[in-house]
C-alpha positions as CSV (number, residue, x, y, z in Angstrom):
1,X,-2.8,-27.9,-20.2
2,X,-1.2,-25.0,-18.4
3,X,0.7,-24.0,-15.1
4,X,-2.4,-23.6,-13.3
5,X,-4.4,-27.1,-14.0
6,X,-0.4,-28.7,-12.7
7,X,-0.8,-26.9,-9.8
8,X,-4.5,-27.9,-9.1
9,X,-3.3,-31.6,-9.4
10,X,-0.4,-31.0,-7.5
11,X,-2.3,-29.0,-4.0
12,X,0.3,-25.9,-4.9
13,X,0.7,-23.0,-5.9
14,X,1.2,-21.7,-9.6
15,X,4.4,-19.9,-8.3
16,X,5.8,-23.3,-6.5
17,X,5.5,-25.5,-10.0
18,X,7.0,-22.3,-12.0
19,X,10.1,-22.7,-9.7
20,X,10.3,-26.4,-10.1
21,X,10.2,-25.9,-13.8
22,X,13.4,-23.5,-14.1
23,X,15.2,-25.7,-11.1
24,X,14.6,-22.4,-8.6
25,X,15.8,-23.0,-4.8
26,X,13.5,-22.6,-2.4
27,X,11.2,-25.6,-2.7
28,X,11.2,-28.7,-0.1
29,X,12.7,-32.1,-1.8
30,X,9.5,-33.4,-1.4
31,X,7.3,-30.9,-3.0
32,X,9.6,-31.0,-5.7
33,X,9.8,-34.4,-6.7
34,X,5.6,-34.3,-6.1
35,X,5.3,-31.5,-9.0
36,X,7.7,-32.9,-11.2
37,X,5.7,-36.3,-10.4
38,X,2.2,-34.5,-11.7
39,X,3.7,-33.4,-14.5
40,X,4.7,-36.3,-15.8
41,X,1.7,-37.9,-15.4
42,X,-0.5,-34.7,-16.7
43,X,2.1,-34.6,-20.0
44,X,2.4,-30.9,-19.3
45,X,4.9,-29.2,-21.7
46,X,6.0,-25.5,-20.3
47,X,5.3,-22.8,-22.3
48,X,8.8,-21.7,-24.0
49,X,7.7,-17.9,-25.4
50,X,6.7,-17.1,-21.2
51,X,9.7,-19.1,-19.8
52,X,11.5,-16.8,-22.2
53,X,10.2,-13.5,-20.6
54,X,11.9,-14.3,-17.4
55,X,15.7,-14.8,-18.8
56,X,15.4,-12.2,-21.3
57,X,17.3,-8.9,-20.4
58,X,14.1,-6.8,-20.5
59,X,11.3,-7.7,-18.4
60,X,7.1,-6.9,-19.1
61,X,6.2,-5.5,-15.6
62,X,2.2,-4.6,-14.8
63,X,1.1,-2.0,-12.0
64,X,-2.4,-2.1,-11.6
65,X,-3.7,0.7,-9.3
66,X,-6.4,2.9,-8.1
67,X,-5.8,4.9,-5.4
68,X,-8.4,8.0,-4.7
69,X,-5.1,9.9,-3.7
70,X,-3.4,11.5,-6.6
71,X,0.0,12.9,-4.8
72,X,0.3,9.5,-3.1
73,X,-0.1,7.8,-6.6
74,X,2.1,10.4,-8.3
75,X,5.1,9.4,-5.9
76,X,5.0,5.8,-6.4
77,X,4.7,6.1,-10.0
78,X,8.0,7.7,-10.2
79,X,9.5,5.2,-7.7
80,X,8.5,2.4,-10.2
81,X,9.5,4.8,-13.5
82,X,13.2,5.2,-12.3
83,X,13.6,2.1,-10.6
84,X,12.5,0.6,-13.9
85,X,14.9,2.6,-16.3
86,X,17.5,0.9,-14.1
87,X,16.3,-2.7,-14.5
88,X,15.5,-2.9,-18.2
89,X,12.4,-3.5,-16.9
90,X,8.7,-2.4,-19.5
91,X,6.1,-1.0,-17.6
92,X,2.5,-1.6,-18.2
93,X,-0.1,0.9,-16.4
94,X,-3.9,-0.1,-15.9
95,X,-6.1,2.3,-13.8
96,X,-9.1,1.3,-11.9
97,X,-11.7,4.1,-11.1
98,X,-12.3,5.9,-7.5
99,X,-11.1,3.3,-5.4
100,X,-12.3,0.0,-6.9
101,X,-10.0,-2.4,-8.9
102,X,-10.6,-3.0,-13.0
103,X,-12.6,-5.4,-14.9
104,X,-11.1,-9.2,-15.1
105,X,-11.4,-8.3,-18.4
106,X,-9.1,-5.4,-18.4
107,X,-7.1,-7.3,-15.5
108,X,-6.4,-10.4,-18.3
109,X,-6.1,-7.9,-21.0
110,X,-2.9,-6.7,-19.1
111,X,-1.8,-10.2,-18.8
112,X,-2.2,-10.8,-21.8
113,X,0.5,-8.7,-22.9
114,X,3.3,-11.1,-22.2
115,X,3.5,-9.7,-18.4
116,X,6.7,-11.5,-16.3
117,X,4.9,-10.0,-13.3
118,X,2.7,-7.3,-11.3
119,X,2.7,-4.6,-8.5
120,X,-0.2,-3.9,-7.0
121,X,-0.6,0.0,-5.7
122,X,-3.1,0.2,-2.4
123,X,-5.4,-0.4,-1.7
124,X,-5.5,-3.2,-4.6
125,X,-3.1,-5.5,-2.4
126,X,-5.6,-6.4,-0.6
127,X,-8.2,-7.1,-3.4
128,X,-9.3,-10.9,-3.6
129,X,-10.8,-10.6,-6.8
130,X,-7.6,-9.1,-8.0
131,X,-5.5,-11.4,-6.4
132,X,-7.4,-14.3,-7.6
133,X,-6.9,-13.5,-11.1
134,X,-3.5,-13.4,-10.5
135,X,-3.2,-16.6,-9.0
136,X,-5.1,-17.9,-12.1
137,X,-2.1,-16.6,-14.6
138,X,0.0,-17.7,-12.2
139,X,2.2,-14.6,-11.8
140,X,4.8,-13.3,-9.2
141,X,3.0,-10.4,-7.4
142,X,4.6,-7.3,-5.2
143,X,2.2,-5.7,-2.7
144,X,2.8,-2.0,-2.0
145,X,1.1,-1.0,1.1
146,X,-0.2,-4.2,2.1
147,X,0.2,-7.6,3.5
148,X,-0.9,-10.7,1.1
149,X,-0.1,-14.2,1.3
150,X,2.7,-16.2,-1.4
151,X,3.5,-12.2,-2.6
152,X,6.5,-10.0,-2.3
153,X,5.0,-7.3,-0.1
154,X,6.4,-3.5,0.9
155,X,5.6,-1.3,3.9
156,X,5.8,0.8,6.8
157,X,5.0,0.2,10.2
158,X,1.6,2.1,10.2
159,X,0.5,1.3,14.0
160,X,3.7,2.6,15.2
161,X,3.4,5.9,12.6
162,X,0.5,7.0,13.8
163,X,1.5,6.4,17.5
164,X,4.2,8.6,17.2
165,X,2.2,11.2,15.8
166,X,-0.4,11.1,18.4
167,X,1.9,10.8,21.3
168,X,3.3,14.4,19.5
169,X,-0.5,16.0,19.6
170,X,-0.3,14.7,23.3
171,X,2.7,15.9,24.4
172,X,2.1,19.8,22.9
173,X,-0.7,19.3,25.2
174,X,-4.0,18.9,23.3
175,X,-6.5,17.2,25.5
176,X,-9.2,17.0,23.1
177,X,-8.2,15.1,20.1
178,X,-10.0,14.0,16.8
179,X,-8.8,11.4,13.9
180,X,-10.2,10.9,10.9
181,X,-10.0,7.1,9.7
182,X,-9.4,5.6,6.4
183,X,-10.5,3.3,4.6
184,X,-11.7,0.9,7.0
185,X,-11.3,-2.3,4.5
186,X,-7.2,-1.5,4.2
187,X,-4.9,-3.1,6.8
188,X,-2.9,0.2,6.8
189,X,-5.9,2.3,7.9
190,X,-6.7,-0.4,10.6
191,X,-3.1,-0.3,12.1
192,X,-3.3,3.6,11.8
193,X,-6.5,3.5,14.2
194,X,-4.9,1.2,16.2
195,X,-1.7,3.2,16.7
196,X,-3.6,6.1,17.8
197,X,-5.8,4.5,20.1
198,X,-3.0,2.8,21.8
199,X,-1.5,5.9,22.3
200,X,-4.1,7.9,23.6
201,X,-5.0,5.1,26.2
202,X,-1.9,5.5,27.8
203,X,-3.3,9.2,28.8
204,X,-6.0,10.1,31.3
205,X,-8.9,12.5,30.7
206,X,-8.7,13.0,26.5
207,X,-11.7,13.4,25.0
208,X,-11.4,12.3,21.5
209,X,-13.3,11.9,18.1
210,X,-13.2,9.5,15.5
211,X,-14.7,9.8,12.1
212,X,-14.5,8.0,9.0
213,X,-13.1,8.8,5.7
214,X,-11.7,7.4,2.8
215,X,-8.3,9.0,1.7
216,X,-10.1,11.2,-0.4
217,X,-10.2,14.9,0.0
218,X,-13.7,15.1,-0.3
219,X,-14.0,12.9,2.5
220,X,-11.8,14.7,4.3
221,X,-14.0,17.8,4.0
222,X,-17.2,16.0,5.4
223,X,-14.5,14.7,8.3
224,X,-13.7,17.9,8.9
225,X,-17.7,19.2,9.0
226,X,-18.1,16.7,11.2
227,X,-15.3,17.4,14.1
228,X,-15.5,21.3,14.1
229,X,-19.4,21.6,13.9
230,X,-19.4,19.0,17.2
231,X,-20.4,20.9,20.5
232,X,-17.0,19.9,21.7
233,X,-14.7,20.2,18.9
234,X,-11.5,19.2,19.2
235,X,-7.7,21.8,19.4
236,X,-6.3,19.2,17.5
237,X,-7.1,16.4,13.9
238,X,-4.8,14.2,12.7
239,X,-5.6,12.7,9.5
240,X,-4.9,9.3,7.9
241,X,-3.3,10.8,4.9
242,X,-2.4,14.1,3.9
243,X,-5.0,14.7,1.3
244,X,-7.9,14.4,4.3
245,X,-5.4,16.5,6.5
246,X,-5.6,19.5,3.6
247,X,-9.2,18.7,3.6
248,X,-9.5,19.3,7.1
249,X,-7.3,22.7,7.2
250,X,-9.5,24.1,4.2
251,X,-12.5,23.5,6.4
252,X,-11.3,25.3,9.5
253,X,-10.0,28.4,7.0
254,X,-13.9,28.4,5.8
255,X,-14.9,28.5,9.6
256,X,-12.2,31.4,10.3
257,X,-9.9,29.4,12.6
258,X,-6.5,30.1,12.5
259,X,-4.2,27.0,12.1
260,X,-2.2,26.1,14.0
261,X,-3.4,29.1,16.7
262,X,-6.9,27.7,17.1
263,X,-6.4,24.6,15.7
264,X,-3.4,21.8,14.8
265,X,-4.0,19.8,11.9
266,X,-1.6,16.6,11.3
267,X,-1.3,14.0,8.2
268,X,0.5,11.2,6.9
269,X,2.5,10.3,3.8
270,X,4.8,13.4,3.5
271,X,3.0,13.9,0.1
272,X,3.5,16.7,-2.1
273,X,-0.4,18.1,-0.5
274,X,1.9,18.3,2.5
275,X,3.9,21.3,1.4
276,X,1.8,23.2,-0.9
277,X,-1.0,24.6,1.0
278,X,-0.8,26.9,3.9
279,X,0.5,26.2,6.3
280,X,2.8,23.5,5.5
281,X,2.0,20.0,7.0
282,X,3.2,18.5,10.4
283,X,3.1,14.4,8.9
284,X,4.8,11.5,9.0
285,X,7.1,10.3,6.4
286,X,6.1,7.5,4.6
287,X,8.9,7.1,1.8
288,X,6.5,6.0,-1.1
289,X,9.1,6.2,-3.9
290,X,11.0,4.0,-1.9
291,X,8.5,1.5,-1.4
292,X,7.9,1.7,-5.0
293,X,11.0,1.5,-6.0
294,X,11.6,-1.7,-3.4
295,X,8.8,-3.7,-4.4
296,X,10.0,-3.7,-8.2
297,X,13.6,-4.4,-7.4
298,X,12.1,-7.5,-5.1
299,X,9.3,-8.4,-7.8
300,X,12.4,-8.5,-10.1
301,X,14.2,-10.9,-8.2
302,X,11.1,-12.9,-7.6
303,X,10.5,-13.4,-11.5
304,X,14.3,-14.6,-12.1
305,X,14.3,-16.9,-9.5
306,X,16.4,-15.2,-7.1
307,X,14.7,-15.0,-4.3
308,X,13.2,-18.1,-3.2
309,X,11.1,-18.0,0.2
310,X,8.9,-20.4,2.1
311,X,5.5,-21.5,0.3
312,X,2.2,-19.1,0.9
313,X,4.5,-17.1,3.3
314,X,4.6,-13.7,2.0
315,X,8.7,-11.6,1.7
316,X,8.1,-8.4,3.7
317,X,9.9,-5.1,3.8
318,X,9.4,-2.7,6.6
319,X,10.8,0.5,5.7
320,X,11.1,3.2,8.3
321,X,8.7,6.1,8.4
322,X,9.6,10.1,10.3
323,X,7.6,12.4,11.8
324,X,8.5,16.0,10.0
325,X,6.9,19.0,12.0
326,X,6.0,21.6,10.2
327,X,3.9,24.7,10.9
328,X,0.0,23.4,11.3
329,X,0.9,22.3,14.8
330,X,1.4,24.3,17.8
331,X,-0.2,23.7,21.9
332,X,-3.6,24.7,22.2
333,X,-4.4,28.2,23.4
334,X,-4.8,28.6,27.0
């Protein structure tokens, strides 16, 4: 019998009958007394050595990731590594491979490992085959990047981000305007297109392009192909992360343009891409080591009982994003 068949019997969540076991707050009377009700009849015992995981001073924490996007990846890393030092808090690392989450047998493998609790990187927040597994163990989650129900989940305001930056390219005064598109099947790429088409509707006469990528920088370079070999390419790109952005500014060096002077090239993320290639990066901030360091601190709380929230409603952090100009941008040439 474990916390999963209780919660089956019960119509709740794994999460709600862990919080009735160690007397958390945060649970309707009712529920309550239902769980504690099942369990009595089921005969379920709680497991001691896992109940022990959670008071214990250090804590087994799992980050599963697998993010095509290795300067976005290397910043939350060290978000998790030195919030963690702080926290007595064990990391456990488990890579998927070009985008897609692991096996359920590596997933479970990880679990196995006396895990208190995981952070998912994007775009692996939004995985229902990972988050399913999950359920099954019936482990406190933190979502980086994403939005998932009965999770602790960290981000940025991505529609309003990529307005800001467009409304920028607009108001140097690039008429013609192209974006390249993430991942479509991520909620942060989908608010991304959204911000930027909201924000060119609110100007006449544009003529824009959209194309699709995945965050990677080989998509980026096919993006790029794609916009500057169009009969009317456009004076300015913004990317949906910065990786596609350096992608795109490679491309236009191949095709001797000069950027900014023939053409602006924008990102997002702030990423280390952003400041190591020529020229530097006009982006928007996205403060990953924060997020990372966030969702652990709140994933933290979550496991010890500290933060109790409404049932299937997920505990959301907006953190604030800025838009650093740098010297790929510039108005297009008369």
């Amino acid at each position: 019998m474990t916390i999963i068949d209780v919660a089956k019997q019960a119509g709740v969540s794994p999460m709600t009958v862990s919080r009735v076991i160690n007397g958390d707050a945060g649970v309707r009377d009712e529920v309550r007394a239902h769980v504690r009700e099942v369990i009595a009849q089921l005969n379920y015992t709680p497991n001691l050595m896992a109940r022990s995981l959670v008071t214990s001073r250090e804590i087994r924490i799992g980050v599963i990731y697998s993010n095509p996007s290795a300067a976005f990846m290397s910043e939350l890393l060290v978000g998790v590594f030195e919030e963690a030092s702080t926290r007595a808090a064990q990391l456990f690392l488990l890579k998927g491979e070009q985008g897609r989450p692991p096996t359920r047998e590596a997933i479970q493998g990880l679990i196995a490992q006396r895990i208190a609790g995981l952070i998912l990187a994007p775009p692996l927040g939004e995985s229902s085959f990972v988050r399913e597994i999950i359920r099954e163990a019936g482990l406190p989650v933190a979502v980086v990047g994403g939005v998932a129900p009965d999770a602790v989940c960290v981000w940025i305001d991505n529609d309003r981000a990529a307005y800001d930056m467009t409304r920028h390219l607009i108001g140097l005064g690039h008429r013609r305007i192209g974006f390249v598109h993430g991942n479509p099947d991520q909620t942060a790429s989908i608010e991304r297109l959204a911000g930027f088409r909201r924000a060119v509707a609110e100007e006449e006469g544009l003529e824009t392009q959209i194309v699709q990528g995945d965050y990677s920088y080989a998509s980026g370079l096919q993006a790029g192909e794609e916009l500057l070999g169009s009969e009317r390419p456009p004076t300015a790109i913004f990317a949906s992360n910065d990786d596609m952005a350096a992608a795109v500014v490679s491309v236009a060096h191949r095709r001797h343009l000069d950027v900014p002077g023939d053409l602006t090239v924008a990102g997002f993320d702030d990423s280390t891409a952003a400041t190591t290639l020529w020229p530097p990066l006009t982006t928007i901030h996205q403060p990953v080591r924060a997020l990372a360091t966030a969702a652990l601190h709140m994933l933290i709380q979550d496991i010890r009982g500290a933060a109790p929230k409404v049932d299937g409603k997920p505990r959301v952090m907006v953190l604030e994003h800025a838009l650093i100009e740098r010297d790929s941008t510039a108005p297009p040439r008369s």
